[in-house]
N, C-alpha and C positions, 0 to 999 in steps of 0.2 A: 661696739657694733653700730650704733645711731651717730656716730663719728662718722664713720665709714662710708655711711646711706648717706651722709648730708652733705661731706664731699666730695662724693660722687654723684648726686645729681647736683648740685652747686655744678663741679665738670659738665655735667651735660648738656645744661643751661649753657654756662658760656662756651662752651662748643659751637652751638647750635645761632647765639646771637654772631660769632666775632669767629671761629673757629673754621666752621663750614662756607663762610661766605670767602675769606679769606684762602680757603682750599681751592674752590672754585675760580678763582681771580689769578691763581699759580698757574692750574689748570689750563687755562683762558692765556696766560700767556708762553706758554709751553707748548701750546698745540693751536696755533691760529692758525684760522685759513683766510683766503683771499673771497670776499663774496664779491660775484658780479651783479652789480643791478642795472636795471632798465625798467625806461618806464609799461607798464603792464595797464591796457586797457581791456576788461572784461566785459564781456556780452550786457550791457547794463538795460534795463526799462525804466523810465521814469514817468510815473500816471498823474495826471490831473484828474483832481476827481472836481465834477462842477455844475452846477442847478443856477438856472436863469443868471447866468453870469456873463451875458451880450456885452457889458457894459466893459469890463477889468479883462473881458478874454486875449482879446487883441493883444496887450499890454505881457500879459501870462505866457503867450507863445512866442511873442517877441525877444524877451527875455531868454524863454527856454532857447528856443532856437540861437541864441548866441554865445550858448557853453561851449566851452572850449575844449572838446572830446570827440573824438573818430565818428563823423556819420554813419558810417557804414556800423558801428559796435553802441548805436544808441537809438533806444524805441523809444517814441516820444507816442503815449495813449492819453487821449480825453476823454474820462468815462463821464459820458453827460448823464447825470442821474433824474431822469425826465424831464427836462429843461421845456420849457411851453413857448421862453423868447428867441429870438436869432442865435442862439451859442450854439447851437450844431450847426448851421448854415455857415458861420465863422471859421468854426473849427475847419469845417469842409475846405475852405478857400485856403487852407493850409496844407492839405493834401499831398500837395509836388513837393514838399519841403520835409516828404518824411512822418507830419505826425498824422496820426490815426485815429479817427471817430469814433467809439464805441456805445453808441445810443440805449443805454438802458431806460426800455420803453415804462416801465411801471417804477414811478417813485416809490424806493421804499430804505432811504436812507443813505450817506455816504461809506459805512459798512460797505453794505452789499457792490453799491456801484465798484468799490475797492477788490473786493472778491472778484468780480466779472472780472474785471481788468487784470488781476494775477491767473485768471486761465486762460486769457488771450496774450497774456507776456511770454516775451520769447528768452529775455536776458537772466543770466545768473546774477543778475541783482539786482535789487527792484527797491529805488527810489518812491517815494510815496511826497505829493506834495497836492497843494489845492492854490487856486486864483490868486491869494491874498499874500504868497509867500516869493521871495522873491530869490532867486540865486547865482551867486557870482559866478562871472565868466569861470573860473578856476575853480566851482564848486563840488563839481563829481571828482576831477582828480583829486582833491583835498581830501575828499571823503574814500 
């Protein structure tokens, strides 16, 4: 009887390593279909979150602004998280170009300024980045 029990889960073991995968790979070739792809651009938002950062901002939208993804399917938000220097004036002068000021008047961390800015996103995806980070032309289609 302990013969029986141990070649048969022995069996079920290699069923399950070598067995099942190999069912599946038959399967797979038995019944293929033809998938069509294209490429797919999603309603995306992508926030800068940023505090007295006058200095790197310029730099920060430049960049953004030259991802290689549908203007019309990409919010580009600054949530300035009480900034006292010129980074909201800056941001401002970016305006015609799409990206969006979001002035969070009361410091109280990059949290929250992040929060703010996921209730003023519009996109079914929300990139999350700050000043310091930098992304390639090809970096949302990648992602």
């Amino acid at each position: 009887m302990l013969e029986i029990v141990f070649w048969g889960s022995l069996s079920l073991v290699a069923f399950a390593y070598f067995g099942y995968p190999a069912t599946l790979m038959l399967a797979g070739m038995l019944r293929s279909k033809n998938v069509r792809k294209s490429e797919i651009y999603p309603q995306a938002t992508l926030v800068v979150t940023a505090y007295n950062e006058e200095k790197r901002i310029r730099e920060k939208l430049d960049n953004t602004l030259s991802i290689e993804y549908p203007k019309e399917k990409l919010q580009i938000i600054v949530a300035s998280d009480g900034s006292t220097d010129a980074t909201d004036t800056i941001v401002e002068e970016y305006a015609d170009q799409g990206v969006e000021l979001l002035p969070v008047k009361e410091r109280r961390g990059k949290e929250n300024a992040q929060q703010e800015a996921v209730a003023a996103a519009k996109g079914d995806i929300l990139i999350f980045t700050d000043v310091a980070t930098r992304i390639t032309p090809d970096g949302l289609q990648q992602m």
